[in-house]
N, C-alpha and C positions, 0 to 999 in steps of 0.2 A: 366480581360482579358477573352475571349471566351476558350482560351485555356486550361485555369485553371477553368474553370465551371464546375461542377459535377450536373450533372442533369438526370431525369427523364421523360421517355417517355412512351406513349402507341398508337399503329397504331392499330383502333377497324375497322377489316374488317369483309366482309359476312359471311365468311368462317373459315376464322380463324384472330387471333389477336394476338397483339407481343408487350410484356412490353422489355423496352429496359431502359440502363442506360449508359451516353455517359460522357466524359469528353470530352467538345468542342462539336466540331462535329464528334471526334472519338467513337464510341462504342465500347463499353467494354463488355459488354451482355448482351445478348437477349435472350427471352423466347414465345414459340411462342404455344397458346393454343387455341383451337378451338371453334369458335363463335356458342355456342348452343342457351341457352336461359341467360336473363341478370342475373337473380338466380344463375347460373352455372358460369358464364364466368367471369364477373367482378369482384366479389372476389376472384376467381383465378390471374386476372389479378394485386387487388392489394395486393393480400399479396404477391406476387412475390416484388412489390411496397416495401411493409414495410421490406422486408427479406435484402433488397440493404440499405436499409434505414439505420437499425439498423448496417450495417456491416462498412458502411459510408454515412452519409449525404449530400439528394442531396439538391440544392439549387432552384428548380421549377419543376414543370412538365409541360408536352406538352401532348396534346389530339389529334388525330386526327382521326377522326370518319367517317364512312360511313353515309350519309346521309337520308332524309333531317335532319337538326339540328337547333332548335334554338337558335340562336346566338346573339338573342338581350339580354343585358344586363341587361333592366327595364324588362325583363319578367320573370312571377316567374316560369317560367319551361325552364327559361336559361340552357342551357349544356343538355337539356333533347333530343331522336329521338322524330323526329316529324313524321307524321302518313307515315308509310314504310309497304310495301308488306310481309317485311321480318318478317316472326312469331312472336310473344311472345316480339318484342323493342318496337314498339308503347309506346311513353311515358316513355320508358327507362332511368331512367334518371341519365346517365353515371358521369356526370363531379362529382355529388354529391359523388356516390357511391366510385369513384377512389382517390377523393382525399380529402375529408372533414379527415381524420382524419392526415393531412398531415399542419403541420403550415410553409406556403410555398406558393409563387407567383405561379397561373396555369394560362393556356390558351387550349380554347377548338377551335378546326376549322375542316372543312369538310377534309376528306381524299387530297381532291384534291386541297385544297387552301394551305394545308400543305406541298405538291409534291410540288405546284410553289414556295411556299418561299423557298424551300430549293434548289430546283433550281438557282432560284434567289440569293442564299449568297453563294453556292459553286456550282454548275453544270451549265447547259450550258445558264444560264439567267446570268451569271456574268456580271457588267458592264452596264446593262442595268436599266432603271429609269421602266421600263412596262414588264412583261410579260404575258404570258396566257398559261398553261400546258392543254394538252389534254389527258385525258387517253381512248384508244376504247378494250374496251373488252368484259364481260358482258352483259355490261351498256355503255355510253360515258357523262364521268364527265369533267368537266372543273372547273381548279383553276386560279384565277386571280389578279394580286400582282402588283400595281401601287404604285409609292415611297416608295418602300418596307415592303407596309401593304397589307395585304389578303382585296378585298373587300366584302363586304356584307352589306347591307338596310335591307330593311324587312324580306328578306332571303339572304342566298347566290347566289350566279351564279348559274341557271341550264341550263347551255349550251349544258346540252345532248337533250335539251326537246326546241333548237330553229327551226323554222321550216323554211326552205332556198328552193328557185326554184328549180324546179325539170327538170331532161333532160328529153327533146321534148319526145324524144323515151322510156323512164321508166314510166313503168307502176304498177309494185311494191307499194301496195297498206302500206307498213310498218307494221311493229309490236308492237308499243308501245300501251300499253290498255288504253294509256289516249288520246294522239294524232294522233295514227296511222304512218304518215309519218314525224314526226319529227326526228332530225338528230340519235339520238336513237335508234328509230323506222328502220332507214335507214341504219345503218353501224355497229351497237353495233352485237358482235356474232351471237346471237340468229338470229339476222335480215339477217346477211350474209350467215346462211344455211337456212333458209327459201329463200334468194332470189334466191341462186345455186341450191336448191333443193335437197341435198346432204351434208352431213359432211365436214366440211372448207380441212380435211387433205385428200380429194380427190381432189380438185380443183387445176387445175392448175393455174401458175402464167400467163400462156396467153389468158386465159376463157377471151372473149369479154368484161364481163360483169363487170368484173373491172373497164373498164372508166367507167362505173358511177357510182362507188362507189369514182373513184380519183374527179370526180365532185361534188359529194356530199360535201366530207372534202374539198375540193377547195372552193367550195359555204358558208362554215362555214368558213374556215380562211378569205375571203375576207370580209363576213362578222364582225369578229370581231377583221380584221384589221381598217375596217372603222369606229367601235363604240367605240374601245378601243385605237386605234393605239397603240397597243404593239407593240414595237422590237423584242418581239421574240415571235413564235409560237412552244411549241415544245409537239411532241408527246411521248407516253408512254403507256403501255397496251398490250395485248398480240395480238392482229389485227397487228398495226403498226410496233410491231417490229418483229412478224414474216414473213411479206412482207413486205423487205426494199426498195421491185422495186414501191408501193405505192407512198413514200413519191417527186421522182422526174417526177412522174405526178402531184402531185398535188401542187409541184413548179411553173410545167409550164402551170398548167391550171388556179392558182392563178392567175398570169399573166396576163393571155388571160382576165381574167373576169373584175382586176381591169384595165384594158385600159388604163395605163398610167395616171391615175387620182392621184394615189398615187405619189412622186417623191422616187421611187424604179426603176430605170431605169434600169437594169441589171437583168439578168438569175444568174446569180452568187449571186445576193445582196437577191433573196428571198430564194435561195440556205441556206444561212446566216441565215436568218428572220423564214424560216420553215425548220426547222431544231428536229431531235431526242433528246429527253431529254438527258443528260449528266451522270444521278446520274443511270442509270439502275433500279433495282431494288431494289435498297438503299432510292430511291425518299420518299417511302413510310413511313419507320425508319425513316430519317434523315427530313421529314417532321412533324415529330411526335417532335423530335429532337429541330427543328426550331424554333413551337411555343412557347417550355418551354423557347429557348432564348428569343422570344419577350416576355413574361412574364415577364422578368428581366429588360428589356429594356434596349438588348443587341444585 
């Protein structure tokens, strides 16, 4: 039973990172240590690992890593970062360092495929066969969990880096060093004080220039309502949840865009469908969480 599972986890973020150890999907404690370099951090990360270990044995771990990752399994630099901006990871290669000396089921997945599963088994994805998590902060990640598997091909989802129409009137030429104006480029932090010209914690919530940032993520959920059709679209990240007046423009301009194509007949029903992630700030833990249960195949 999930309930009686003792497992181990690690949420590897930019900034910092958090070895956790849950019975179920309760956690029991967590340790949260700051992402320098992989020399520094991930043997910090598992001797925290071995210290739970010896005191009681877990039965899997769960990875869930900041990106990009290789995830293909015939490749011999499986579980390793794959080429990142972020100093000293390049080639990092986490999944070996965390858990080879561990005789025990693992699974490694992108931060944000980790947020949707666990979305998806306890927060606001419950019930449904499709989801799609959105984190905007930073960066803008997307995780994505159809019949209750993370997917990923060649790589995973990078749905921060799709590039969607732009309104008539923006002219915001974007931020991202690879594509400029992809969704990224167009709503991630960084992008929303370059486009205000000012610090986010001066802007008002009635600055004009918010419809076209509710257009932008209207542009992305319409879009991957039609390529995924998930049931549920839900956000996460410091953008979205600290402007909750966002999310019902970008109900009502989803709307306007898919034209009735979709059969979502109602204002209430995308109300439903685009909706705030459930697990707060837990997404991240309890996505870490998630994967050591699919490891188990639980």
């Amino acid at each position: 039973m999930v309930a009686e599972t003792r497992v181990a986890a690690v949420e590897l973020g930019g900034t910092k990172s958090i070895a956790i150890v849950a019975d179920g999907n309760t956690v029991r404690d967590q340790v949260s240590v700051p992402t320098t370099t992989p020399e520094e951090t991930l043997p910090r990360l598992r001797d925290q690992l071995n210290t739970w270990y010896a005191e009681k044995p877990f039965s899997a771990i769960g990875i869930a890593s900041f990106g990009p990752v290789q995830l293909r399994k015939q490749s011999d630099n499986f579980g390793s970062i794959l080429k990142t901006p972020k100093p000293y990871w390049t080639n990092a290669n986490v999944a070996a360092q965390l858990v080879n000396s561990f005789e025990c089921p693992w699974a490694i997945d992108t931060d944000v495929n980790g947020a949707a599963l666990a979305e998806y088994r306890w927060g606001a994805g419950q019930g449904c066969s499709s989801i799609c998590y959105i984190t905007i902060g930073t960066g803008v990640g997307g995780g994505l969990v159809i019949n209750g598997q993370p997917v990923h091909g060649y790589m995973h989802p990078e749905i921060g880096h799709i590039r969607t129409r732009r309104s008539a009137n923006d002219t915001f030429s974007g931020v991202c060093p690879f594509h400029g104006d992809c969704i990224e480029g167009l709503i991630s932090g960084p992008a929303l004080a370059a486009r205000f010209g000012r610090p986010m914690a001066e802007v008002g919530d009635a600055d004009p220039l918010w419809s076209l940032i509710a257009n932008d993520i209207a542009e992305l959920v319409s879009t991957l309502l039609l390529t995924t059709s998930a049931e549920r679209v839900l956000f996460g990240g410091g953008v979205s949840t600290s402007r909750p007046f966002l999310l019902p423009m970008v109900q009502k301009r989803t709307q306007e865009l898919l034209a009735g194509y979709l059969p979502i007949p109602q204002a209430e029903d995308f109300a439903t469908i685009i909706r705030p992630a459930g697990l707060g700030s837990q997404a991240g833990p309890l996505g870490a969480v998630a994967l050591a249960h699919s490891a188990l195949g639980i």
